[in-house]
C-alpha positions as CSV (number, residue, x, y, z in Angstrom):
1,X,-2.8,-20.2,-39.1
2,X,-6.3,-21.0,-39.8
3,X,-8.1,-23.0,-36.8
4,X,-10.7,-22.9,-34.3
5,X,-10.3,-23.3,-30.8
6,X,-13.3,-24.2,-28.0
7,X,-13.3,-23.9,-24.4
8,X,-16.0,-25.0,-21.9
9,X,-15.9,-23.1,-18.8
10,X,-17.6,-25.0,-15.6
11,X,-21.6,-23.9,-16.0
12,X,-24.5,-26.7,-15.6
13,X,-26.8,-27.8,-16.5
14,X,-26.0,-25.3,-19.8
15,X,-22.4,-25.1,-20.7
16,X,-20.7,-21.6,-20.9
17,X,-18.5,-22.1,-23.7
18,X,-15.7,-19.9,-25.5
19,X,-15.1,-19.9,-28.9
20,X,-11.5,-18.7,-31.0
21,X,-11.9,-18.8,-35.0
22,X,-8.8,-17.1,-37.2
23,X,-8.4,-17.5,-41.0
24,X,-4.8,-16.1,-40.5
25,X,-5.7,-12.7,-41.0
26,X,-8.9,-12.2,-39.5
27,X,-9.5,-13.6,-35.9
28,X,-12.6,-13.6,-33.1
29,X,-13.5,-14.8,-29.5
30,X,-17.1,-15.2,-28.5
31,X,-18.3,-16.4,-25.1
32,X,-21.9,-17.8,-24.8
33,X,-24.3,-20.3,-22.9
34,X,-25.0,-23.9,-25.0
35,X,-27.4,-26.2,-24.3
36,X,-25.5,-29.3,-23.9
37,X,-26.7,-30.9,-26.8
38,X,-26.0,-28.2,-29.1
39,X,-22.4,-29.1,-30.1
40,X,-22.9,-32.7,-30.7
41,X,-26.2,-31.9,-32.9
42,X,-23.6,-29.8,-35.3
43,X,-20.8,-32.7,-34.8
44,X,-23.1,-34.5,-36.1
45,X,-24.0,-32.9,-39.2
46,X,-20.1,-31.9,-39.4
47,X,-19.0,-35.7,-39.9
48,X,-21.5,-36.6,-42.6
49,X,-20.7,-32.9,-44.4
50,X,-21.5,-32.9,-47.4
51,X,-23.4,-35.9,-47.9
52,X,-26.7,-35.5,-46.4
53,X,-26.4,-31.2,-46.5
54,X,-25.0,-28.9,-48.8
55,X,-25.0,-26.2,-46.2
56,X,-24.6,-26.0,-42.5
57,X,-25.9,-23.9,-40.4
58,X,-25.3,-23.0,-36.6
59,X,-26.9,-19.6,-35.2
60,X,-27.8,-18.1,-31.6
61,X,-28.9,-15.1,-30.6
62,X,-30.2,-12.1,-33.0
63,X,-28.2,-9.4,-33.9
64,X,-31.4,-7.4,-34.0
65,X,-31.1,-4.9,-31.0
66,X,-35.4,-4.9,-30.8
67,X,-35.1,-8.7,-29.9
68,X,-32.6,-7.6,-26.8
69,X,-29.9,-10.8,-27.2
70,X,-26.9,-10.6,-25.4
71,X,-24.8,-11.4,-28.5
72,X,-25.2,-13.2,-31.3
73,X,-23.3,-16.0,-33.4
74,X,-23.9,-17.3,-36.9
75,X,-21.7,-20.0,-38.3
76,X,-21.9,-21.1,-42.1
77,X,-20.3,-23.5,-43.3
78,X,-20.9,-24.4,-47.4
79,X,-19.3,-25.5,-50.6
80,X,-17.9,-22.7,-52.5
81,X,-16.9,-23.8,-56.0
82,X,-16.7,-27.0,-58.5
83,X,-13.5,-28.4,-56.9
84,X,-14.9,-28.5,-53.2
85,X,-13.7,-25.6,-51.6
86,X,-15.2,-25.5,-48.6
87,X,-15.9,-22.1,-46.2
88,X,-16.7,-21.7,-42.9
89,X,-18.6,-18.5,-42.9
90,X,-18.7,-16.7,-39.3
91,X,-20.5,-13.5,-38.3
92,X,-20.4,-12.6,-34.6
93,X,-21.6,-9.8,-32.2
94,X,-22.0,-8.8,-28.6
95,X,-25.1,-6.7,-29.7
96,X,-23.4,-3.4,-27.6
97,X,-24.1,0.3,-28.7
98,X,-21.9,1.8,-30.9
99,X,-19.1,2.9,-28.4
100,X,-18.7,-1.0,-27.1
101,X,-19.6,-2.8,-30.1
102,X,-17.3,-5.8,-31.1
103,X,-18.3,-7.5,-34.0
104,X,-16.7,-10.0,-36.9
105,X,-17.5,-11.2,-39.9
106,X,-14.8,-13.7,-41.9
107,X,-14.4,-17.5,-43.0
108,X,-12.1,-19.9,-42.8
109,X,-11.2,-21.7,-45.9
110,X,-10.9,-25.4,-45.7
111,X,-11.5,-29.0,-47.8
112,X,-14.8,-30.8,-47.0
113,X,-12.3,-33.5,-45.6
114,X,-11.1,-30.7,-42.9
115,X,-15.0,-30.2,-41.9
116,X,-15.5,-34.0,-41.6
117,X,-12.7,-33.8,-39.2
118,X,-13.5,-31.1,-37.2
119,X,-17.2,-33.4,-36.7
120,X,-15.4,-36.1,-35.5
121,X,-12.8,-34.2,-33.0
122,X,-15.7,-31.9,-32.0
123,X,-18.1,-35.0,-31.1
124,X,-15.1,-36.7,-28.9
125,X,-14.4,-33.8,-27.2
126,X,-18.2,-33.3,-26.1
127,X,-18.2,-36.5,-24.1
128,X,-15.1,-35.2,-22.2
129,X,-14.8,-31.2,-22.3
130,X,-12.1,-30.8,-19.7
131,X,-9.7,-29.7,-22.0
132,X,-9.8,-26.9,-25.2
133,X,-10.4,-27.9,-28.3
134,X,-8.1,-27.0,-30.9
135,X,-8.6,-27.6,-34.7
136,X,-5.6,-26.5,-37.0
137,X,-7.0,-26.1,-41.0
138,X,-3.7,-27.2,-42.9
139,X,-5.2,-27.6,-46.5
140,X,-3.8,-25.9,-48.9
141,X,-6.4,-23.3,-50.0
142,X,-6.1,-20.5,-52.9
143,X,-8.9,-18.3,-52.6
């Protein structure tokens, strides 16, 4: 199964939030700090995928170890080919030495139509966070 699942977890005024993403094969959890605007910003740009951009992009953190994050998380999220194809690109890290690194780098293939939906769940959930989030990618998707 290919989905992602959110989880906030009871910080203020920043929200400590955990993220699941699997493509089936491949799957991840990252924990990190938001600002509480943060998820509604990429909602946002989510719904209206791929109108206004042709690429999305949501990154925290540096997986640079001179820069001394505590973890980093980049997700992309673009058109891949002429019939719409759409991947959600995702590259994680808890920044560790080698011994206790954990780190990820997959997508998720989906439909533009998947993303838009994922904006609109993702934005409802933000005004009410109580619960986990849990978005299911059912398109049919040859690589």
């Amino acid at each position: 199964m290919r989905f992602i699942k959110i989880k906030k977890y009871d910080y203020e005024p920043e929200w400590f939030v955990g993220f699941t993403f699997s493509n089936g094969t491949a799957s991840a959890y990252h924990e990190m700090y938001l600002n509480v605007d943060e998820l509604p910003r990429l909602a946002n740009k989510l719904i209206n995928f791929p109108e206004r951009d042709k690429k999305i992009g949501f990154e925290f953190g540096n997986e640079d170890p001179k820069d001394n994050y505590e973890n980093f998380i980049k997700i992309l999220i673009y058109v891949y080919n002429s019939s719409g194809h759409t991947a959600i690109n995702i590259m994680l890290s808890n920044n560790k030495e080698k011994h206790l690194a954990e780190k990820s780098h997959f997508s998720i293939l989906c439909t533009p139509a998947d993303i838009n939906y994922f904006g609109n769940q993702l934005l409802a959930w933000c005004s009410n966070p109580d619960d986990e989030l849990y978005i299911e990618f059912k398109s049919d998707i040859l690589k």
